[in-house]
N, C-alpha and C positions, 0 to 999 in steps of 0.2 A: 395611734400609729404603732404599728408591730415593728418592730427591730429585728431583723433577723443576724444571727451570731453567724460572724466569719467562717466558722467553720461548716456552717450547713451551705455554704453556697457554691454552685458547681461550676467547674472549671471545667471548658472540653469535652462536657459529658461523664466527669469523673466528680467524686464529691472531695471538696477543698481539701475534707479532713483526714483523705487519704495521703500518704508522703508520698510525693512524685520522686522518678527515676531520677536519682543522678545524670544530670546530658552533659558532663564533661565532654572535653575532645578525648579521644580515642587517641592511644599511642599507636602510632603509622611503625611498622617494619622497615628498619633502616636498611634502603639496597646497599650491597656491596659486598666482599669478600671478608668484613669483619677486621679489627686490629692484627698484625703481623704480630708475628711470634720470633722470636729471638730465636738463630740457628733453625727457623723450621724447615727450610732446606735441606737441612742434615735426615729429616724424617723417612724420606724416600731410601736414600741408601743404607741409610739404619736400618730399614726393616729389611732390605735385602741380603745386609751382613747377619742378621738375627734370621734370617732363613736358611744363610750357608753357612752356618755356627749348627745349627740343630739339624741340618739334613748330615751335615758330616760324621756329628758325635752319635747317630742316631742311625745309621748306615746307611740312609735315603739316599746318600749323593755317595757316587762309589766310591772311593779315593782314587781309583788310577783314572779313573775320569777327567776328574777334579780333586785336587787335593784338599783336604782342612785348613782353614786360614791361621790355623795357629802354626802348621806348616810352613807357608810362606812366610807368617813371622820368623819363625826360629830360622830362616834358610833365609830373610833379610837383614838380620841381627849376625849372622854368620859372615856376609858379604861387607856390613856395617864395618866390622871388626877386621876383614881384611883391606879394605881401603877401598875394594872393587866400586861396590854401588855408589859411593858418593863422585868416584871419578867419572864414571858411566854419565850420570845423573848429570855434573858441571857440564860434560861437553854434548850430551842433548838440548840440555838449555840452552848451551848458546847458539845453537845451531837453531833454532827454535826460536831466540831471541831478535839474531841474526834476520831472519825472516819477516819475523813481526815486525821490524823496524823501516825494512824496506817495504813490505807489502802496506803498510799505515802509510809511508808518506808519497810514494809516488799515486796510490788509490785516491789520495786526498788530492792531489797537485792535478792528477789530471777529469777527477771530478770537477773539481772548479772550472777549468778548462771547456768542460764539456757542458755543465750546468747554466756558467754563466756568459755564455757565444756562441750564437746561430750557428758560425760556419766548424766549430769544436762539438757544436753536438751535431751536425750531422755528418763527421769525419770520424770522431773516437767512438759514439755509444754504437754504432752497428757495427762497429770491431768487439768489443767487449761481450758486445749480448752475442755475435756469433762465438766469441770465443767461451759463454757461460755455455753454448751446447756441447762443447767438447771436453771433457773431465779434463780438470789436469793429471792427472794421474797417466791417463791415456796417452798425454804428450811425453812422459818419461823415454821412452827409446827414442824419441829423437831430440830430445836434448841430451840424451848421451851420446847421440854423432855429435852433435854440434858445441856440446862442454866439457864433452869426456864424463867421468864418472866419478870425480872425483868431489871436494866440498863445493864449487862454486854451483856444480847441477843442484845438488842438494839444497841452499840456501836458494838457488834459484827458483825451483818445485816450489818450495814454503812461499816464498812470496807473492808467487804468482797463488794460492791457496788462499792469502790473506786479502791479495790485491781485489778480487772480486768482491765477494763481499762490503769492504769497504768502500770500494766503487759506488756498487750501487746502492747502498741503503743511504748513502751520503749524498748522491746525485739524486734521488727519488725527492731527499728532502730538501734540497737546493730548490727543484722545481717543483716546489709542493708550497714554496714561500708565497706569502698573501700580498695579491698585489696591494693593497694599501701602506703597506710595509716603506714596497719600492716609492709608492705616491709621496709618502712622508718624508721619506730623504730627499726624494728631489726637491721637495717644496723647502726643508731647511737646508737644501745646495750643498751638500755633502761632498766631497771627493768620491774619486772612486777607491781609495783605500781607506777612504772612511766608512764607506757603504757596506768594504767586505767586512771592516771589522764590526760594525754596530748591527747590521744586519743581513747577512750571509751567513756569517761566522755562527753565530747565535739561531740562527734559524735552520742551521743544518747540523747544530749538535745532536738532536736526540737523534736522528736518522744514525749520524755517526757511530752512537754509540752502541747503538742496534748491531751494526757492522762490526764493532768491534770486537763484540761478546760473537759474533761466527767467525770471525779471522782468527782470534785468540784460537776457537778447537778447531780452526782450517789446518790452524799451524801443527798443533799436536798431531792432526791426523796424518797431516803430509810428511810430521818428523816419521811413524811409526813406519811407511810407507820407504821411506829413502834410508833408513837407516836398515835395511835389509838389503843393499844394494850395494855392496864391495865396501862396507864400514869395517872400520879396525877398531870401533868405538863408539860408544853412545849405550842406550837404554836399548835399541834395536838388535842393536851388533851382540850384546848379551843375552837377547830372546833368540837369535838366528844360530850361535854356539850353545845357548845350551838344549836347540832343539837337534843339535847334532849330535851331542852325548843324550839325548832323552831325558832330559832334566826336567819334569815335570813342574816341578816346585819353581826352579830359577824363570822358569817361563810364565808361572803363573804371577810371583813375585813381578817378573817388569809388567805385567799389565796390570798389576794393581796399581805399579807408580804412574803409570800411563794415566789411569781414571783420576788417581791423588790429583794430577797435573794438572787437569783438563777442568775438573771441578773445582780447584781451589785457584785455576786462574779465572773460571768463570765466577767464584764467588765474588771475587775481587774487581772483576769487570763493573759486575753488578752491583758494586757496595762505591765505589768510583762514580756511576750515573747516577746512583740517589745522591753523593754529593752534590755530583755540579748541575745534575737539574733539580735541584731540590724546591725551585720554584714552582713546577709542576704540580700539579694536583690527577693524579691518575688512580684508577681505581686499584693499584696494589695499594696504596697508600694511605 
């Protein structure tokens, strides 16, 4: 009887005594946008300040165009020292503030209103949605018949700037809630102010917060807007005089604190929703 040696015998058409392929699994390319980067938001405007740094020093960007940013440093560090821009600065905010506080809680109050009752949503939302066709900006001369010109139009402008948005990224997600939600509280007989809080409340955050982060720059934009409108004060009232003496610099100066604003209230918006929804699982994350 012949014995034939393990290694002469063919496998698959191949002879045993060849080493076969490694057929491990294959590493799969993980989808997604990769781990976040710490500050990597900063990266956009970084490189736009590292374009207006080198077209300035470099003559690309004219000066009387546009000034050098180290310009409007020395010419904010000069206002620092006289007390101007921090005063400017306080009563923008709170006129700002002001706004934000109204436009969040009445946009919240009468979302709910509208979200959660047949005869609220078809009385409020086709007031709103006509009123998102008409800029608010556009309503400014007639709310100066109707308020005068003075701070109450102004905080008024902002909150109506806030109140949309809020409105509807809030209401979107009120009526976006899964009916097995609502099935579930009825079956454990919920109240109705248990209902809003365990599931209303919770189910219309992230929409909320959506809204938030555009209320937050509604607000800025509407401050920049009304504070050109017979202000004795603010970050506006400062760009609108020193565009009377032609101050190039003080006018580029408030629009740099204008962006500081707007970005570092949206960083915070945004650093805010990864807290409280930090449940979520979304593809930034």
């Amino acid at each position: 009887m012949t014995v034939i040696p393990v290694s002469g015998l063919a496998v698959g058409g191949r002879a045993a005594g060849r080493a076969a392929p490694a057929s491990g699994p294959k590493r799969k390319r993980r989808l997604g946008l990769g781990a976040p980067v710490t500050y990597g938001w900063m990266l956009g405007p970084g490189l736009l300040l590292a374009f207006w740094t080198i077209g300035s020093a470099t003559g690309f960007i004219d000066p009387r165009t546009l000034p050098a940013p180290w310009v409007a440093l020395h010419t904010g560090l000069e206002l620092i020292q006289q007390g101007r821009l921090q005063e400017h600065l306080a009563i923008s905010a709170f006129r700002a503030g002001q706004g934000l506080v109204w436009g969040v809680s009445i946009g919240v109050v009468v979302a709910l209103l509208s979200g959660l009752t047949l005869l609220g949503g078809y009385l409020i939302d086709g007031v709103v949605q006509l009123k998102r066709a008409i800029p608010t900006l556009a309503l400014i001369p007639l709310f100066i018949l109707w308020f005068g010109i003075g701070e109450g139009m102004k905080v008024i402008v902002i909150s109506l700037s806030v109140f949309i948005p809020i409105y509807v990224h809030t209401h979107n997600a009120l009526r976006a809630i899964e009916m097995k939600h609502v099935e579930l509280a009825e079956t454990l007989g919920l109240s109705p102010m248990a209902f809003v809080r365990h599931v209303v409340l919770p189910g219309a955050l992230p929409g909320f917060m959506l809204g938030l982060r555009f209320g937050v720059m509604g607000a800025w934009l509407a401050l920049v807007v009304v504070e050109q409108l017979n202000a004795t004060s603010g970050i506006g009232y400062m760009i609108n005089l020193a565009r009377t003496y032609a101050q190039s610099d003080v006018i580029l100066l408030g629009l740099v604190v204008y962006a500081i604003l707007g970005v570092s209230s949206d960083a915070a918006v945004r650093l805010l929703e990864r807290k409280v929804l930090s449940y979520r699982r979304t593809l930034a994350k």
